[in-house]
C-alpha atoms as one frame of an Amber mdcrd trajectory, in Angstrom:
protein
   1.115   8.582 -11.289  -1.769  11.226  -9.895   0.194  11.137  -6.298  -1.299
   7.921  -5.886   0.477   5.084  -4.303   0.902   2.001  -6.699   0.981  -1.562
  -5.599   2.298  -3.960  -7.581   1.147  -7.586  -6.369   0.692 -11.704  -7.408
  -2.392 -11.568  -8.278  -2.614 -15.575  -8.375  -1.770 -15.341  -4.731  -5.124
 -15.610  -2.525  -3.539 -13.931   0.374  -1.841 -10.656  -1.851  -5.345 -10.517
  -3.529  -6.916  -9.826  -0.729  -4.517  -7.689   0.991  -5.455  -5.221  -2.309
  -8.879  -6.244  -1.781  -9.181  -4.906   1.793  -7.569  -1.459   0.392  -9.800
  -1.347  -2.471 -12.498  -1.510   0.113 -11.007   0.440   3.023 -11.118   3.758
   4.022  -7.669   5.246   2.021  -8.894   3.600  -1.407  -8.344   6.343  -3.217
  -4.560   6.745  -2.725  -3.979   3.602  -3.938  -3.684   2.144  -7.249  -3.165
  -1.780  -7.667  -1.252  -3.593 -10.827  -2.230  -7.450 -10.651   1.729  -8.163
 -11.934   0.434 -12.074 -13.241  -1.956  -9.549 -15.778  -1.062  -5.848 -15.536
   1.467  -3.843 -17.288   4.078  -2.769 -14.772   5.786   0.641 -14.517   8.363
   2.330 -12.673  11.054  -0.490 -13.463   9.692  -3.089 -11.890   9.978  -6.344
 -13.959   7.131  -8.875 -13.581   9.295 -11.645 -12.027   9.924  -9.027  -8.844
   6.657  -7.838  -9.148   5.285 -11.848  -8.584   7.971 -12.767  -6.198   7.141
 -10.443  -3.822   4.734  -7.120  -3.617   6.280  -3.426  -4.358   4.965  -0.352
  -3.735   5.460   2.758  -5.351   4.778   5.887  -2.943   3.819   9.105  -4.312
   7.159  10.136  -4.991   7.966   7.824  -7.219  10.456   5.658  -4.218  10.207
   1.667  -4.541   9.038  -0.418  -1.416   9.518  -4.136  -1.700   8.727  -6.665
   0.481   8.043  -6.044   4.039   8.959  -2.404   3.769   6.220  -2.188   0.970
   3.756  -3.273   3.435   5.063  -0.699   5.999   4.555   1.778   3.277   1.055
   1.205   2.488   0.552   1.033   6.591   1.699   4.440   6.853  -0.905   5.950
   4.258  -3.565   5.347   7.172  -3.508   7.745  10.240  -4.782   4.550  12.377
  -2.216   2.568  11.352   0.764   5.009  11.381   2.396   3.562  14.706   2.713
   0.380  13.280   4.496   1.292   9.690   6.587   3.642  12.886   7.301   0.649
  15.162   8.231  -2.092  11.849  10.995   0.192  10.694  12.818   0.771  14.453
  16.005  -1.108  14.331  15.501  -4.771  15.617  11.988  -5.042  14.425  12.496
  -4.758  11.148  14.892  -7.376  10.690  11.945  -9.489  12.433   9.451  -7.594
  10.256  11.377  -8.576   7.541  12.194 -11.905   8.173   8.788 -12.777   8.785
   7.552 -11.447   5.210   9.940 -13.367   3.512   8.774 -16.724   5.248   5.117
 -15.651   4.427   5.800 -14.582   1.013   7.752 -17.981   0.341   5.038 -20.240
   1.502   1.852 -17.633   0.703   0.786 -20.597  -2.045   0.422 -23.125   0.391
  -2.359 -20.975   1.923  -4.202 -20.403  -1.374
């Protein structure tokens, strides 16, 4: 895995596209690694039904983040953005945090 941090995304999904997008482009690009799941052969145990339901990371030791939490984990990789990926795991706002990626993440088609 190079100590890179893998993300494992719908790649038919406008708005996870160009979530990766914005990372391939941003100023951390290369920790990252991205797996388009609807195309890409997936690692780590991740099948491609979980992979296209909703996004997972893989940090650089090899630990699973799904969902919301997978977002947090990417957050944290920038020094900017740090407080937030801090703040979305404190108890209370993560359930919200949480709550609010599933919605998303069930209705990201409708926004394609």
């Amino acid at each position: 895995m190079d100590g890179k941090v893998t993300i494992y995304y719908d790649g038919t999904c406008t708005m996870c596209s160009g979530f990766v997008d914005k990372i391939q482009k941003g100023s951390q690009e290369s920790r990252f690694e991205s797996v388009d799941a609807s195309e890409g052969h997936l690692g780590a145990g991740i099948s491609k039904e979980e992979a296209m339901h909703e996004v997972h990371v893989v940090d650089e030791k090899g630990r699973i983040h799904s969902g919301a939490d997978g977002i947090l984990a990417v957050l944290a990789q920038y020094p900017g953005w740090r407080w937030a990926a801090k703040l979305g795991h404190l108890p209370g706002i993560h359930f919200f945090v949480r709550l609010g990626y599933r919605i998303v993440a069930a209705n990201r088609h409708r926004f394609n």
